[in-house]
N, C-alpha and C positions, 0 to 999 in steps of 0.2 A: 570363123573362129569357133572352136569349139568352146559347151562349157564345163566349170571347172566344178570338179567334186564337192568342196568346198562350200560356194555358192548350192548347188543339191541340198548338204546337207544343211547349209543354212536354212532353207524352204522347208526342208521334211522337219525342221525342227520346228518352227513356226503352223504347222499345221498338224504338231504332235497334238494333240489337245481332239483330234477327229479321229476315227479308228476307220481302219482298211484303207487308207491312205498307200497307195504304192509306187511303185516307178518302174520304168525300162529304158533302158539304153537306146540312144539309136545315132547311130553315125555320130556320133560327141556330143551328142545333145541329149535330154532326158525325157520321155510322156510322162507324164502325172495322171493316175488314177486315182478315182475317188470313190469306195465301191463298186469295183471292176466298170466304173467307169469314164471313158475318157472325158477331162475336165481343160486339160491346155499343159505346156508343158513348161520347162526350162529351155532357151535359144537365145546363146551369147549371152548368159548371163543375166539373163532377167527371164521372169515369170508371165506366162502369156497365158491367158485361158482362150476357151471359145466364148465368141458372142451370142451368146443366149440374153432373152429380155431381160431378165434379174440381170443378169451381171451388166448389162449397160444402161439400166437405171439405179445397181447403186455404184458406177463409176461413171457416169455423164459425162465427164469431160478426160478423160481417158485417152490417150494417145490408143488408134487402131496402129498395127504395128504386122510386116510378114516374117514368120520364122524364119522361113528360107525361102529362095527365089520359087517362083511357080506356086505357095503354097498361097492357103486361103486368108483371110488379114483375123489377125485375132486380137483380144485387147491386153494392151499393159497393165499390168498390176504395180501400182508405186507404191501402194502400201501396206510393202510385204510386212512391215516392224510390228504391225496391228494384229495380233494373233486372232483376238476376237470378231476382226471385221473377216479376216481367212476365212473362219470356221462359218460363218454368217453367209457369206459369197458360195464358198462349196457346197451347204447346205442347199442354197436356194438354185443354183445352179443344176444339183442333179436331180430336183423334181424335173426337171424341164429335158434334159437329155434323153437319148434314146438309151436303150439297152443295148449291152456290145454281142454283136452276131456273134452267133456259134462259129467256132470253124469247124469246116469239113473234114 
């Protein structure tokens, strides 16, 4: 099932509040950047990031969840309604991330 615009734009609105916040398409589904860097995406409708340490000590009990079959498990965000806890998670989240390769 893919997801719906809708929902998207419900998320980008909830993390307007951070700058460079972006997206891309991919097969119905959306990646979520967080200055150009990848953070987790939109899959069926709900908001997955990567499991980096911040973000699974400040969602402990987190449903781990797979975007799609074969991919790697990432964690549920349930509470998207909390703009301030979003911007606190992405925050912490992209000290911890790598930088996105250059392409060739």
């Amino acid at each position: 099932m893919a997801s719906s615009k809708e929902y998207l734009d419900f998320i980008l609105e909830q993390l307007s509040d951070l700058n460079e916040v972006s997206y891309r398409g991919m097969m119905g589904e959306y990646i979520i950047y967080y200055r150009g860097k990848v953070v987790g995406g939109i899959y069926d409708d709900r908001f997955l990031v990567k499991p980096t340490k911040s973000a699974m000590a400040m969602m402990p009990d987190t449903n781990r969840d797979l975007p799609y079959d074969g991919a790697k498990e990432m964690l549920l965000v349930d509470d998207v309604e909390n703009k301030e806890f979003l911007r606190e998670l992405l925050d912490e989240m992209y000290k911890e991330l790598p930088a996105s390769k250059k392409k060739k």
